[in-house]
mmCIF file as Biopython writes it, N, C-alpha, C and O atoms, coordinates in Angstrom:
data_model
#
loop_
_atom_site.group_PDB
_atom_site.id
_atom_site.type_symbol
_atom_site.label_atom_id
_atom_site.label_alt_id
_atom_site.label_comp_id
_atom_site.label_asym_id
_atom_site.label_entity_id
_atom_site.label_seq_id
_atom_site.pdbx_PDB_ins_code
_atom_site.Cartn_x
_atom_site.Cartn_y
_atom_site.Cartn_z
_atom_site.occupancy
_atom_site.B_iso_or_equiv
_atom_site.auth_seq_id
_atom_site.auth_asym_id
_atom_site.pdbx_PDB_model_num
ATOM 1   N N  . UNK A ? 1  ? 18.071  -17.537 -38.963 1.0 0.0 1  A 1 
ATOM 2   C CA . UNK A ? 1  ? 18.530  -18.139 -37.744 1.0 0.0 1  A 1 
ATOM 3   C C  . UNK A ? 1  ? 18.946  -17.035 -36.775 1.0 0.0 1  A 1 
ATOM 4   O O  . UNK A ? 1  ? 19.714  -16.162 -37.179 1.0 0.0 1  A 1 
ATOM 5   N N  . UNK A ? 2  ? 18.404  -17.016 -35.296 1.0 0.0 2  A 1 
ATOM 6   C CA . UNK A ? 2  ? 18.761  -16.027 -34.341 1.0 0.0 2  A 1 
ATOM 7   C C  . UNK A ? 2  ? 20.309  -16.242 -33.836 1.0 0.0 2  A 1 
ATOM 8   O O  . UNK A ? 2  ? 20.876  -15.353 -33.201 1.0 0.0 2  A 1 
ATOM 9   N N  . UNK A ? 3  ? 20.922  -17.421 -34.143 1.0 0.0 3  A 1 
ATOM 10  C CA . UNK A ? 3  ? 22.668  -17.442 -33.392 1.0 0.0 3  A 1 
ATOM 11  C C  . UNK A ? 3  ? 22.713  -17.657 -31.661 1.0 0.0 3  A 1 
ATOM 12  O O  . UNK A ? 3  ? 23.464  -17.238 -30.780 1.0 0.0 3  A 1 
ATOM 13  N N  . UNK A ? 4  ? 21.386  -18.618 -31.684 1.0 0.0 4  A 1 
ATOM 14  C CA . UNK A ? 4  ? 21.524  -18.792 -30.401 1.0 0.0 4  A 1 
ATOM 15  C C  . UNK A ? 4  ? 21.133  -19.890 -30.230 1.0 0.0 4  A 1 
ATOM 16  O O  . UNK A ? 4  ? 20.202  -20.263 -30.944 1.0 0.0 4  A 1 
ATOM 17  N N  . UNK A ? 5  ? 21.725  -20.872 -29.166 1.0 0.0 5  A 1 
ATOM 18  C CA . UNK A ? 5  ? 21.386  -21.990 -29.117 1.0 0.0 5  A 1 
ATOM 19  C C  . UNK A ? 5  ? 19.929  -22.708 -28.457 1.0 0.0 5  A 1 
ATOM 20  O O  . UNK A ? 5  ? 19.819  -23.896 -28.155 1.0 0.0 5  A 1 
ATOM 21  N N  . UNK A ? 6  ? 19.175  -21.963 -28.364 1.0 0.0 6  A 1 
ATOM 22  C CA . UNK A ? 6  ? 17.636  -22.251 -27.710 1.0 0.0 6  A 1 
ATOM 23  C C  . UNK A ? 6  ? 16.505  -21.990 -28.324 1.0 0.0 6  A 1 
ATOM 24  O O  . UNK A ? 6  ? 15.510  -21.307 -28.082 1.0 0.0 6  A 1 
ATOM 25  N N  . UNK A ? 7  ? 16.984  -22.905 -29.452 1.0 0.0 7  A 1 
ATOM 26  C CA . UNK A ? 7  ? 15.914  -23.425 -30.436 1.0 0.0 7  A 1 
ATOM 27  C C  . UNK A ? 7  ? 15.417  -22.075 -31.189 1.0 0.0 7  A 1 
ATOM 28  O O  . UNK A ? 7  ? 14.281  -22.061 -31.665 1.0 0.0 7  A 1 
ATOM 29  N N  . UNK A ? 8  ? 16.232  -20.980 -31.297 1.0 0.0 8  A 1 
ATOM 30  C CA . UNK A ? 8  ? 15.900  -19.789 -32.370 1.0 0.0 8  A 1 
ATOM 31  C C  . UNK A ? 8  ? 15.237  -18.807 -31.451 1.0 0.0 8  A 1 
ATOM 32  O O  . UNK A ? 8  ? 15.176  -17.645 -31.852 1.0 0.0 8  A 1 
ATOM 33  N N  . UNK A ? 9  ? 14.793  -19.064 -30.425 1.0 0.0 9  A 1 
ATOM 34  C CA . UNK A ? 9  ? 14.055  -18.308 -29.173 1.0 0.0 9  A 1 
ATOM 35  C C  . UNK A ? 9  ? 14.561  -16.878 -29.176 1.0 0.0 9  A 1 
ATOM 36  O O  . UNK A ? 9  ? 15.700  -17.034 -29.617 1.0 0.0 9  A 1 
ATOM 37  N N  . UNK A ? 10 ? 14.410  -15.585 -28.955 1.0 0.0 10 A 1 
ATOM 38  C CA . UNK A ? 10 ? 14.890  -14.645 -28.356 1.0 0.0 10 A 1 
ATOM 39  C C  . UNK A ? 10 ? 15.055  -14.276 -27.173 1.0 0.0 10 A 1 
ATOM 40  O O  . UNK A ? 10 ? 15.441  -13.119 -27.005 1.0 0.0 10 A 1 
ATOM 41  N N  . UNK A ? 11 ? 14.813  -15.152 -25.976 1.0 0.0 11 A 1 
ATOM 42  C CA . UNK A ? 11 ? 14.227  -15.324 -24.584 1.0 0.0 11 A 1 
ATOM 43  C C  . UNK A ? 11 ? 15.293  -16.077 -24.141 1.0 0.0 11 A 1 
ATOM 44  O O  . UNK A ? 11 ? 15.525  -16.975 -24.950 1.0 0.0 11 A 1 
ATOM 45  N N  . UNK A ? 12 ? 16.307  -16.091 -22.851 1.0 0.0 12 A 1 
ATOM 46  C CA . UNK A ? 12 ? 17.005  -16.997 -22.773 1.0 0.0 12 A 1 
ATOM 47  C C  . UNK A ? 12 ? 16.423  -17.992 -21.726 1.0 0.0 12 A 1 
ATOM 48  O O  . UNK A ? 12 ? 15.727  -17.513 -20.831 1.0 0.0 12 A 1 
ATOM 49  N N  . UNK A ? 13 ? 16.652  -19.360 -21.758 1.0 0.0 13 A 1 
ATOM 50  C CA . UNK A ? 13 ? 16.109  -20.263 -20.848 1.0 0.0 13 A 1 
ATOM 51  C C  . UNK A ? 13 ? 16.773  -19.511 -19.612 1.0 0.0 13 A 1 
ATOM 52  O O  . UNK A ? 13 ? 17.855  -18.946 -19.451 1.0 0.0 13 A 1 
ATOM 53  N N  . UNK A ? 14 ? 15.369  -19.805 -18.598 1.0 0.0 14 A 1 
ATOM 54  C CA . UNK A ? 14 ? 15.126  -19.471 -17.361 1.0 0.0 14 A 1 
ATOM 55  C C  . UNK A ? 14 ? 15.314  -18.044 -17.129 1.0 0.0 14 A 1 
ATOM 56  O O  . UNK A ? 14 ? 16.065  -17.868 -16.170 1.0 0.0 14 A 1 
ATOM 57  N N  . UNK A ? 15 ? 14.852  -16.828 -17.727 1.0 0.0 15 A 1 
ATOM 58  C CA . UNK A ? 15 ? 14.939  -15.865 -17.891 1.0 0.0 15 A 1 
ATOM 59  C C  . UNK A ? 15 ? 13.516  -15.264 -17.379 1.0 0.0 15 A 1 
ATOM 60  O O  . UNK A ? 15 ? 12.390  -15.460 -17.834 1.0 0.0 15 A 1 
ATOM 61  N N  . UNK A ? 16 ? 13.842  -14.652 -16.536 1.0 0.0 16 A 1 
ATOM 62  C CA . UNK A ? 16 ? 12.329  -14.125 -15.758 1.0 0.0 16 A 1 
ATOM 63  C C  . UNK A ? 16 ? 12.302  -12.666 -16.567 1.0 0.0 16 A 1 
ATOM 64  O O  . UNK A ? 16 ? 13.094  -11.758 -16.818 1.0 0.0 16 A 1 
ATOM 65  N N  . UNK A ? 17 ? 10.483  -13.102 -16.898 1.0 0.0 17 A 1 
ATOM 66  C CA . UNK A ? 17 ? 10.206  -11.730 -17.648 1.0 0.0 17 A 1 
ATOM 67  C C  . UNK A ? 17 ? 10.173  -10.344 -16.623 1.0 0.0 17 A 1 
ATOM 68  O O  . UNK A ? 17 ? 10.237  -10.366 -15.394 1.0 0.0 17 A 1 
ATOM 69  N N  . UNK A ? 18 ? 10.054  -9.126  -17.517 1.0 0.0 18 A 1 
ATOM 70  C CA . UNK A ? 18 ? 9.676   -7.956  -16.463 1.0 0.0 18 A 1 
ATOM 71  C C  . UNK A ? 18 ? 8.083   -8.014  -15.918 1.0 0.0 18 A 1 
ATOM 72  O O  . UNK A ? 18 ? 7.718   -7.268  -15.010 1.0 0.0 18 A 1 
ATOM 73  N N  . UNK A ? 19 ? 7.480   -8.649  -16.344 1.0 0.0 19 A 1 
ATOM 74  C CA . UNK A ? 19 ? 5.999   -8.683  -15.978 1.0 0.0 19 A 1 
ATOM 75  C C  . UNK A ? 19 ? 5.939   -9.208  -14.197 1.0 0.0 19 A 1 
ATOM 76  O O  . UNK A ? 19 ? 5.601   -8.706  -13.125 1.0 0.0 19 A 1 
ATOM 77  N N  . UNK A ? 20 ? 6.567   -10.686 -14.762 1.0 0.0 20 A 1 
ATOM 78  C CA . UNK A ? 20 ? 6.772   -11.678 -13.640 1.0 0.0 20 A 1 
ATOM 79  C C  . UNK A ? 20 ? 7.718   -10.678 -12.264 1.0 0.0 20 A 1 
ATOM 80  O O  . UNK A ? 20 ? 7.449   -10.882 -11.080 1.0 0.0 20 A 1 
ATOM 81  N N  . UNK A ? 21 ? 8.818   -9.621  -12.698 1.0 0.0 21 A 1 
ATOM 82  C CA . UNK A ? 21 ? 9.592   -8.671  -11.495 1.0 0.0 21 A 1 
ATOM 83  C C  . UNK A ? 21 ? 8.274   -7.974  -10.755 1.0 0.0 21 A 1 
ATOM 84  O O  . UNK A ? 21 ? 7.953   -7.986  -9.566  1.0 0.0 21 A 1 
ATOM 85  N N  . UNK A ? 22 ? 7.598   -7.329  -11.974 1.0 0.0 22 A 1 
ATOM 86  C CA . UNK A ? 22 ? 6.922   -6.459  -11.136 1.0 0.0 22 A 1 
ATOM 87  C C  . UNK A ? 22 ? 5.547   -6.658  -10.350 1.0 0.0 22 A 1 
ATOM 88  O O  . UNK A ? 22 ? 4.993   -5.869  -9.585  1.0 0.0 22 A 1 
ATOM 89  N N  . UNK A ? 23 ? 5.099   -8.111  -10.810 1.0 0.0 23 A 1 
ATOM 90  C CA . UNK A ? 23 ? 4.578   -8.435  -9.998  1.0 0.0 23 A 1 
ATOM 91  C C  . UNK A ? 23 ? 5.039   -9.174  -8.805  1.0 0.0 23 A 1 
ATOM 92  O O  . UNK A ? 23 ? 4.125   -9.417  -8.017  1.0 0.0 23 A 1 
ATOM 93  N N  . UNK A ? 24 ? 5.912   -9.490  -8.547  1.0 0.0 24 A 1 
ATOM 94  C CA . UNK A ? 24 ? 6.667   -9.841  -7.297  1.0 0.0 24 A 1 
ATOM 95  C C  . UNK A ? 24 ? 6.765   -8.845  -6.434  1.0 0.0 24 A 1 
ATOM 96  O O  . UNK A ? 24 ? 6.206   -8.765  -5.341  1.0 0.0 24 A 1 
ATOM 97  N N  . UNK A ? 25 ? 7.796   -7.750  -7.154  1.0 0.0 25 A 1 
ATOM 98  C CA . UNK A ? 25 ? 8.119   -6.511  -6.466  1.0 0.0 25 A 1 
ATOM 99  C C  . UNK A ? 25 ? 6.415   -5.574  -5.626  1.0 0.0 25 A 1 
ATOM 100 O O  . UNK A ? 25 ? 6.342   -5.061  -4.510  1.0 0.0 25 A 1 
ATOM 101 N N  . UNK A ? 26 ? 5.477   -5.663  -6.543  1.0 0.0 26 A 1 
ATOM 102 C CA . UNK A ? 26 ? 3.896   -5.237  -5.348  1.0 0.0 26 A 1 
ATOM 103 C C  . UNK A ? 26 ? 3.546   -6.524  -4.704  1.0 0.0 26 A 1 
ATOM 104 O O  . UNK A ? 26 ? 2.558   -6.403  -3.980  1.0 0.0 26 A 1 
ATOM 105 N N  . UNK A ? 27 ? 3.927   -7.437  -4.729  1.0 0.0 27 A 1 
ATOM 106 C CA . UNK A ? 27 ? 3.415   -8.465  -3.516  1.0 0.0 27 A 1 
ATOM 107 C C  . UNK A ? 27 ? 3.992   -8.061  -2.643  1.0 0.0 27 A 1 
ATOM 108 O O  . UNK A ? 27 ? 3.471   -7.900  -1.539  1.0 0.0 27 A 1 
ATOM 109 N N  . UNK A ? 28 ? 5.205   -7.794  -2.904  1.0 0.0 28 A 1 
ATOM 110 C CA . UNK A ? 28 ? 5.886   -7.661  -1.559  1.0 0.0 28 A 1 
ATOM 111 C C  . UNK A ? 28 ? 5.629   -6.258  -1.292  1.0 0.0 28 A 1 
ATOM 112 O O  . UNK A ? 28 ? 5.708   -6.080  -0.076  1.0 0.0 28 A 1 
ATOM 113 N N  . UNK A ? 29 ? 5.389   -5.317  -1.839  1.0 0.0 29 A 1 
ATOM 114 C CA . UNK A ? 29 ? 5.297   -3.889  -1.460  1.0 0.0 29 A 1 
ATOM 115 C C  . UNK A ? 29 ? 3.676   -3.858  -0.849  1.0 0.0 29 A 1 
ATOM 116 O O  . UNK A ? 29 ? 3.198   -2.972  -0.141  1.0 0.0 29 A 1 
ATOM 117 N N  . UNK A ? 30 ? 3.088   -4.921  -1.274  1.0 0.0 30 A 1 
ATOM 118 C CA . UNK A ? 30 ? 1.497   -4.589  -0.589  1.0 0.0 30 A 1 
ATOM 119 C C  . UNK A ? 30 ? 1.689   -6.091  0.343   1.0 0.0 30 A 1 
ATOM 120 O O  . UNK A ? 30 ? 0.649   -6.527  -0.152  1.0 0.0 30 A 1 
ATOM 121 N N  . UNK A ? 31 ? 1.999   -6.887  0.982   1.0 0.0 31 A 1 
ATOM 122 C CA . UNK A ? 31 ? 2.872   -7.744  2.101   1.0 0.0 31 A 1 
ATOM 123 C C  . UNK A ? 31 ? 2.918   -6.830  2.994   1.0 0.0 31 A 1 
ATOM 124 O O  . UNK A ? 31 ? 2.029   -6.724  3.839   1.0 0.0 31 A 1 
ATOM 125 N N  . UNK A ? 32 ? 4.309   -5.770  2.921   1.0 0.0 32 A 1 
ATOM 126 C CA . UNK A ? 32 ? 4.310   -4.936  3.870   1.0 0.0 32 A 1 
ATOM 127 C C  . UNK A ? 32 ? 3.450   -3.737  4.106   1.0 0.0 32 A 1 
ATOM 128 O O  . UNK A ? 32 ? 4.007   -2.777  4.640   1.0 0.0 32 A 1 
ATOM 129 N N  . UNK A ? 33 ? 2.407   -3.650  3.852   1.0 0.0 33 A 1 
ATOM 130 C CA . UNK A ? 33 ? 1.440   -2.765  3.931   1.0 0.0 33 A 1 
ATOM 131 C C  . UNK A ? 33 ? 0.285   -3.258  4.684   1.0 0.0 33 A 1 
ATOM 132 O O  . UNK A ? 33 ? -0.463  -2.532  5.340   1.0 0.0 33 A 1 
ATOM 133 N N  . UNK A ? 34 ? 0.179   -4.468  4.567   1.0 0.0 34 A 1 
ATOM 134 C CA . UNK A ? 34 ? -1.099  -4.671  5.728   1.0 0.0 34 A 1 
ATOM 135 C C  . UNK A ? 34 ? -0.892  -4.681  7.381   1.0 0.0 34 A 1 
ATOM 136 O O  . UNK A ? 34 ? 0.101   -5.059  8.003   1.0 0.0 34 A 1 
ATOM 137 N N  . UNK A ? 35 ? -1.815  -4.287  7.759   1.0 0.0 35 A 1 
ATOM 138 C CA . UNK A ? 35 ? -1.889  -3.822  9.092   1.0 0.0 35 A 1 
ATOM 139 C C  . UNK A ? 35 ? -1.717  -5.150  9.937   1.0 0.0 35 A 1 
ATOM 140 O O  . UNK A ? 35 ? -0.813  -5.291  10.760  1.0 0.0 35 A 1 
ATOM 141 N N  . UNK A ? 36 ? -2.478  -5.916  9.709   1.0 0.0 36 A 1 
ATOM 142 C CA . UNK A ? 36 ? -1.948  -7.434  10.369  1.0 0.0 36 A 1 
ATOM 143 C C  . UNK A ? 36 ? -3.414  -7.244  11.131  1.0 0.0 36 A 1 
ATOM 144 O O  . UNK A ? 36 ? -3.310  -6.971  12.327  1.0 0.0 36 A 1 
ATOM 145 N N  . UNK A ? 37 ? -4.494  -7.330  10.711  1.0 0.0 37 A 1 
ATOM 146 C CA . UNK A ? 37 ? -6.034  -7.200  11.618  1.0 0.0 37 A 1 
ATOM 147 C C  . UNK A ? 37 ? -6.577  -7.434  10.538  1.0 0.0 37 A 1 
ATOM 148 O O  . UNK A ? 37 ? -6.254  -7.304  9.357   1.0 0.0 37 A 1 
ATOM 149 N N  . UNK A ? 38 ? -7.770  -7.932  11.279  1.0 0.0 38 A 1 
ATOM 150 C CA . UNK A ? 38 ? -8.603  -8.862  10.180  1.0 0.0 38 A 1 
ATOM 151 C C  . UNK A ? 38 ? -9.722  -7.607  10.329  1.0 0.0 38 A 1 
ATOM 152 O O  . UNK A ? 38 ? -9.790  -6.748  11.208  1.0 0.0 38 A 1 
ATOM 153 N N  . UNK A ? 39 ? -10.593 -7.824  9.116   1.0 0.0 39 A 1 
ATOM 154 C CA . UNK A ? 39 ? -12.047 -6.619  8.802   1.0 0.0 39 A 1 
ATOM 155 C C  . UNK A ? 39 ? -12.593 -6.753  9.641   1.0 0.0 39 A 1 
ATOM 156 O O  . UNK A ? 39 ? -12.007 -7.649  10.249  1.0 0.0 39 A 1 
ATOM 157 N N  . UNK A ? 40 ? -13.802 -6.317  10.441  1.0 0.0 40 A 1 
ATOM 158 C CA . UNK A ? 40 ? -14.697 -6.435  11.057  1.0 0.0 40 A 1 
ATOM 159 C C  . UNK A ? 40 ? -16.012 -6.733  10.451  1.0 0.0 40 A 1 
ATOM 160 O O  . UNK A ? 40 ? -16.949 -7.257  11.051  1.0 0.0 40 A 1 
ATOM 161 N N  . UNK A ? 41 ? -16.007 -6.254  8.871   1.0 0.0 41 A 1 
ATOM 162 C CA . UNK A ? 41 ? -17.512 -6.712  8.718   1.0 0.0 41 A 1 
ATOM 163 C C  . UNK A ? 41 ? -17.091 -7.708  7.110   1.0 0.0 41 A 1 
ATOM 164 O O  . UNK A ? 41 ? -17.988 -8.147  6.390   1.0 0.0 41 A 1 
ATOM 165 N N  . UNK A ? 42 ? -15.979 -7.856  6.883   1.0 0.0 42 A 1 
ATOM 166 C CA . UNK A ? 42 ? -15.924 -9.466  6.288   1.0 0.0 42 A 1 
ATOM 167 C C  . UNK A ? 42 ? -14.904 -10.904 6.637   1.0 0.0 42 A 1 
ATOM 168 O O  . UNK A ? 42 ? -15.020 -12.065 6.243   1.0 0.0 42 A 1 
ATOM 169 N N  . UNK A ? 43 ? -13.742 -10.165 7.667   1.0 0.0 43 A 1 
ATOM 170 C CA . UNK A ? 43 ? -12.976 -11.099 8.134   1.0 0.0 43 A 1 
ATOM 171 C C  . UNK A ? 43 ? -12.042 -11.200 7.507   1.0 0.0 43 A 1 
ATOM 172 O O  . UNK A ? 43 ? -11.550 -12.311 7.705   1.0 0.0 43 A 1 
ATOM 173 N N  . UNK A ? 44 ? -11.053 -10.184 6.283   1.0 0.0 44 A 1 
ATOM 174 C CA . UNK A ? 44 ? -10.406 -10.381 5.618   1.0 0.0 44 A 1 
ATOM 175 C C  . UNK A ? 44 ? -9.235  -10.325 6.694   1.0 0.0 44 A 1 
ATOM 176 O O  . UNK A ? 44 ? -9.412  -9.976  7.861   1.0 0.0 44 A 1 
ATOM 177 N N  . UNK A ? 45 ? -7.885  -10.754 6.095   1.0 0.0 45 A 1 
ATOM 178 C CA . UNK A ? 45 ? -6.660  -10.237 6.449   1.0 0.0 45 A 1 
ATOM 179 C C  . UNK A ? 45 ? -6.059  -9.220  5.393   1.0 0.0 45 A 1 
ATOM 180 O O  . UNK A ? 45 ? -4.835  -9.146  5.290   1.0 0.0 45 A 1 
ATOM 181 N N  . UNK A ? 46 ? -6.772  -8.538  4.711   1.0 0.0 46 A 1 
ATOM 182 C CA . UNK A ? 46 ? -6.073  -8.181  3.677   1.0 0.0 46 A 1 
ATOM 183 C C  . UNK A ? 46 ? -6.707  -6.139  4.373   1.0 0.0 46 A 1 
ATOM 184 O O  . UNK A ? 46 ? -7.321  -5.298  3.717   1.0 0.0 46 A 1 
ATOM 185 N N  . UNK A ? 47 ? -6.319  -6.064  5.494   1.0 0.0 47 A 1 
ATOM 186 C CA . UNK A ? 47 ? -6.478  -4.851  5.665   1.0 0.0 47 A 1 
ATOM 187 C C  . UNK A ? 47 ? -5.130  -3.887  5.498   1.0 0.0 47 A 1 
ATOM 188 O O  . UNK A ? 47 ? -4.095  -4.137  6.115   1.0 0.0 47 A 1 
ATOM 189 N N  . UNK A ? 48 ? -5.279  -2.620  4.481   1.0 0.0 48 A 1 
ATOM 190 C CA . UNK A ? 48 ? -3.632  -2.113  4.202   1.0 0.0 48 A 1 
ATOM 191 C C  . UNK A ? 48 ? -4.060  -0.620  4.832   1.0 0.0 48 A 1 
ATOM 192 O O  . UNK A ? 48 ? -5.229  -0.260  4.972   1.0 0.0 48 A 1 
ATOM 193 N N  . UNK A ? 49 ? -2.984  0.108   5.154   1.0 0.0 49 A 1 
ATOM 194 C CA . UNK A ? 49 ? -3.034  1.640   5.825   1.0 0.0 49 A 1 
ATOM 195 C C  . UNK A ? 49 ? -3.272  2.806   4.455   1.0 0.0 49 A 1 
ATOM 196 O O  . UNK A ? 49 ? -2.761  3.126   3.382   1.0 0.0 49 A 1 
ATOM 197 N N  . UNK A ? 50 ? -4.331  3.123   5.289   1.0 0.0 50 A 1 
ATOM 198 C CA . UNK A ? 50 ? -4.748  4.315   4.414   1.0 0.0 50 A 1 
ATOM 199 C C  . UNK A ? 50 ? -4.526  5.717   5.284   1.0 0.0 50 A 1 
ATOM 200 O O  . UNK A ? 50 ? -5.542  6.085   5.873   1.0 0.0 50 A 1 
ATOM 201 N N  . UNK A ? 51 ? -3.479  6.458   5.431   1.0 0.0 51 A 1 
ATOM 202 C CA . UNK A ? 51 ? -3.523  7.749   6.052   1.0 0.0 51 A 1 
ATOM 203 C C  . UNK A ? 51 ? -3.323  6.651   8.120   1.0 0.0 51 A 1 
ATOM 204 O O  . UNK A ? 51 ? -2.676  5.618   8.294   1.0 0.0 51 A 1 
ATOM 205 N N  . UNK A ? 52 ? -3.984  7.293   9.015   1.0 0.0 52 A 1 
ATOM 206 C CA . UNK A ? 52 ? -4.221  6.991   10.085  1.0 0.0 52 A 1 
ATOM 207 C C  . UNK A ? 52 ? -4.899  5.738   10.194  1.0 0.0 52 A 1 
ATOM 208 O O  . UNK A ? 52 ? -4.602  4.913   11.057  1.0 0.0 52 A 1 
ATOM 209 N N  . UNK A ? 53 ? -6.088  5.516   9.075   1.0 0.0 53 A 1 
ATOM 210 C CA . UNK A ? 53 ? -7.280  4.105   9.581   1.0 0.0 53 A 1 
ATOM 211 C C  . UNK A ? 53 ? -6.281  3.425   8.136   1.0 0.0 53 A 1 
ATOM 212 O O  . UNK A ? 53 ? -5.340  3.820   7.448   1.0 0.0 53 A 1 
ATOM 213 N N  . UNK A ? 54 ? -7.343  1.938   8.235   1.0 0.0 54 A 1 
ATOM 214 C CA . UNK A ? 54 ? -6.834  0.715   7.036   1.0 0.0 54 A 1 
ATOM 215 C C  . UNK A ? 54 ? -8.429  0.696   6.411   1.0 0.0 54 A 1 
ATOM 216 O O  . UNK A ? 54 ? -9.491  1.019   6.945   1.0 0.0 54 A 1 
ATOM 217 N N  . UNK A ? 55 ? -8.186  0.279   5.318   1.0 0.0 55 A 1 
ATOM 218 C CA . UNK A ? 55 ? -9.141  0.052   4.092   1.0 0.0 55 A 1 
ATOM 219 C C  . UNK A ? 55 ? -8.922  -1.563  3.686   1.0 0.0 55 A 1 
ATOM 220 O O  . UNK A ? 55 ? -8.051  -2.219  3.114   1.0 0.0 55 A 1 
ATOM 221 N N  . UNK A ? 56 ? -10.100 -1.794  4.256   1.0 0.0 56 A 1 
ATOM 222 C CA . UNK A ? 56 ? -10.151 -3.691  4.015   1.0 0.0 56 A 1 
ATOM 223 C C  . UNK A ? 56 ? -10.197 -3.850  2.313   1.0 0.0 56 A 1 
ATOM 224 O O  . UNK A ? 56 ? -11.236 -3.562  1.720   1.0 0.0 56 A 1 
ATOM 225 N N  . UNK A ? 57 ? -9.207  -4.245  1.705   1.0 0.0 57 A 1 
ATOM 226 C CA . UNK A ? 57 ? -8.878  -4.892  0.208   1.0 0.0 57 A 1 
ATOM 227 C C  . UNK A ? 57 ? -10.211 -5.379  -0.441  1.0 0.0 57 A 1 
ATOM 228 O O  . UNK A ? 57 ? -10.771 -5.044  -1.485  1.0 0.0 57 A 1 
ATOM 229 N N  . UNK A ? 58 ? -10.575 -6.406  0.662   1.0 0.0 58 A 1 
ATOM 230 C CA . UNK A ? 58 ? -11.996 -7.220  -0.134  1.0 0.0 58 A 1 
ATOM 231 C C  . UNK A ? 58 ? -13.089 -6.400  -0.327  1.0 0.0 58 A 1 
ATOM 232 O O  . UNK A ? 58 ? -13.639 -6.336  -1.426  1.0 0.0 58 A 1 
ATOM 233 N N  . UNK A ? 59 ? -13.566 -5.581  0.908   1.0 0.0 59 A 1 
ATOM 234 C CA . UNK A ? 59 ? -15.090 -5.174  0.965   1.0 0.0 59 A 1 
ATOM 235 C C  . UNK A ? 59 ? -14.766 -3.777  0.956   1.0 0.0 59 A 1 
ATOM 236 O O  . UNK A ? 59 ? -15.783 -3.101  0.800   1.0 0.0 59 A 1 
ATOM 237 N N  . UNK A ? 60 ? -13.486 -2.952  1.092   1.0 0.0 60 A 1 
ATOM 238 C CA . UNK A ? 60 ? -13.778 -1.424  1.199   1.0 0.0 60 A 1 
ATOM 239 C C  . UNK A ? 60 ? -14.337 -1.051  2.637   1.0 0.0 60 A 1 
ATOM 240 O O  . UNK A ? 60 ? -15.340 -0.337  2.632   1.0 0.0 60 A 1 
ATOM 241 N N  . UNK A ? 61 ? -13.850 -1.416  3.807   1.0 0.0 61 A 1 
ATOM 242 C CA . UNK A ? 61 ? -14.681 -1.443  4.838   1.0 0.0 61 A 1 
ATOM 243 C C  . UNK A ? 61 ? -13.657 -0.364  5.482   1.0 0.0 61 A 1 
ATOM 244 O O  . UNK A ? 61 ? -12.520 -0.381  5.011   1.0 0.0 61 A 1 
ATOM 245 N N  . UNK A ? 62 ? -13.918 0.510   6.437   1.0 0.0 62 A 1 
ATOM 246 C CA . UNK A ? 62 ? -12.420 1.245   6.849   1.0 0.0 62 A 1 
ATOM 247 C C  . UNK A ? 62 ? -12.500 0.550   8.439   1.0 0.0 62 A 1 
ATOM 248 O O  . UNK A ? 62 ? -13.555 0.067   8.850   1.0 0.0 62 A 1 
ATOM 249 N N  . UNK A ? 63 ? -11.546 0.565   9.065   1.0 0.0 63 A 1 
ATOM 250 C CA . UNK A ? 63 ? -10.588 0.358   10.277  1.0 0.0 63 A 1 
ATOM 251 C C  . UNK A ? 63 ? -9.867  0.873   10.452  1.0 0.0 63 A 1 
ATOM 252 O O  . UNK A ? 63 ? -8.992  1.384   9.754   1.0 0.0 63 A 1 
ATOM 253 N N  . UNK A ? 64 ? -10.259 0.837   12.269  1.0 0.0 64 A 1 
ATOM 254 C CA . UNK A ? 64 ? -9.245  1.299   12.781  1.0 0.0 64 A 1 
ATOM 255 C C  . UNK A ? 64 ? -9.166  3.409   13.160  1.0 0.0 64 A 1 
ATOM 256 O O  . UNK A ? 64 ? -8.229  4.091   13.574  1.0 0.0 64 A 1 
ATOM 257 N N  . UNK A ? 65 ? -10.372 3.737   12.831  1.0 0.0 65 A 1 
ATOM 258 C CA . UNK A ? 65 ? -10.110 5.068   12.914  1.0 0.0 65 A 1 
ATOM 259 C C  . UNK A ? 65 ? -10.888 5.396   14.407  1.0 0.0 65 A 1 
ATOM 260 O O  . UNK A ? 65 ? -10.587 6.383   15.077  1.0 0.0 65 A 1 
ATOM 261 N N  . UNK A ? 66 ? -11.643 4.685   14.703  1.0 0.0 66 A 1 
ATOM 262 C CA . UNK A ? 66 ? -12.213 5.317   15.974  1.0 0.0 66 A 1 
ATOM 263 C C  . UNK A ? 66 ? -10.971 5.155   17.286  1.0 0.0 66 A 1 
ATOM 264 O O  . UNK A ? 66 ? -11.202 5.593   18.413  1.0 0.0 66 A 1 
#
């Protein structure tokens, strides 16, 4: 018997794993990383700053450097 009242569990109810932190913690760290402009040659919003230009997430497309 573990001496705990949640059914022998080692986990306590409602206990957020570290998996579940750290994927929160890069949503939000790649959230604030996009440029807020959509790709030009697929339409993503998922363009993030690379150096000076952005690198579209979906297609690898660069922006923004000319």
């Amino acid at each position: 018997m573990s001496g705990n009242d949640n059914g022998g569990s080692d986990v306590r109810p409602g206990a957020v794993s570290v998996d579940a932190i750290s994927a929160t913690r890069l949503t939000v760290a790649l959230g604030n990383a996009y440029m807020g402009i959509t790709c030009s040659y697929c339409g993503s919003g998922r363009v993030i700053r690379t150096g000076v230009c952005g690198t579209c997430q979906d297609c690898g497309n660069s922006e923004g450097c000319g």
